[in-house]
N, C-alpha and C positions, 0 to 999 in steps of 0.2 A: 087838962091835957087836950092839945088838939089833933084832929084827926088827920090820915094824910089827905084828904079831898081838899081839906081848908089848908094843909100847907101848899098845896101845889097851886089852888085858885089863887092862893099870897103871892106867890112866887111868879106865878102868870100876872099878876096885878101886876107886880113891880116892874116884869121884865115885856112885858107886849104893850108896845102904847097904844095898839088901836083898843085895846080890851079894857086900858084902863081912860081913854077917852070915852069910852062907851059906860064905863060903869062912872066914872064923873058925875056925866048925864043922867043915869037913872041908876043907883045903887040896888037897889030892889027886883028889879030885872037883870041884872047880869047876874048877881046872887041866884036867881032860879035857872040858870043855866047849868049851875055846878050841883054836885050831891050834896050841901052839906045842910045840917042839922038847924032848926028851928033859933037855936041858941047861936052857932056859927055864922047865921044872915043876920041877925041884930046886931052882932059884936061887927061884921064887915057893914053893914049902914051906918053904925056909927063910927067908923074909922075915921081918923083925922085927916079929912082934903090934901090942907096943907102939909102932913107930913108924909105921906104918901109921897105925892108928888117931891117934895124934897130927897127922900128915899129912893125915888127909883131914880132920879137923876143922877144921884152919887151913885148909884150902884151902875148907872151907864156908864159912867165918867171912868169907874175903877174897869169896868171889862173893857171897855176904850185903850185904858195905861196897860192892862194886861197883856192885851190883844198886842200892843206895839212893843212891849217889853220880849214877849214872845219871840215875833217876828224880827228882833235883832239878837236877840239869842241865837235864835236858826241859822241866820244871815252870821254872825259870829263865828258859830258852830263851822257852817259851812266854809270859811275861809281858813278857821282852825286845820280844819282836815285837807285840804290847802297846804298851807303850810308842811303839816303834817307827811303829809305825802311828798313833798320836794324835800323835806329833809330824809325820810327812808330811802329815796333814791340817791341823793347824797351818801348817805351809807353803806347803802349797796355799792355804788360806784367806790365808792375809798375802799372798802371790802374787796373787792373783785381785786385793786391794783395790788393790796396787800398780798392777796393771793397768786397773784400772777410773781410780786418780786420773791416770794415765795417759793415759788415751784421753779422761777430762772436762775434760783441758789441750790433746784435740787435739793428740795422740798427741806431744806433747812433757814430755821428759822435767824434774825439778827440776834437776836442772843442770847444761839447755841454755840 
């Protein structure tokens, strides 16, 4: 079981490129930068380069897709309530006239 020092130093590897251009470069030395455990700095020196790297790319690429999925959801959203809004005024307005031919019958309704 790993600990949370070594999940977050992973999760910084993956997702900080200057940290993980720096640990590239000297694995050993970025490893003494974080708390972790005698056994958790051999398991991160011997990490696999190339998968790493491959890893954090895709995980750029997905918060990328994310990030713009988001941002037209919002933009979506916001034109939804758009919408939204000109049709309640709409309704309001046919509401009011109903009420008004309403009340010019002496507040009897068409079909009373």
């Amino acid at each position: 079981m790993s600990s949370p020092a070594f999940e977050t130093f992973l999760a910084r590897l993956y997702t900080d490129a200057q940290l993980r251009i720096r640990f590239l470069a000297s694995p050993a030395a970025v490893a003494q930068e974080f708390p972790l455990s005698s056994d958790e700095r051999r398991a991160i020196e011997a990490i696999d380069r190339d998968g790493l790297i491959l890893a954090a790319e895709s995980y750029a690429n997905k918060r990328r897709r994310w990030s713009q999925h988001s941002r037209r959801r919002a933009e979506s959203r916001s034109s939804g309530t758009e919408r939204t809004s000109g049709l309640f005024r709409l309704l309001v307005r046919n509401f009011n006239r109903v009420c008004d031919r309403v009340m010019a019958r002496g507040g009897k309704n068409d079909s009373e």
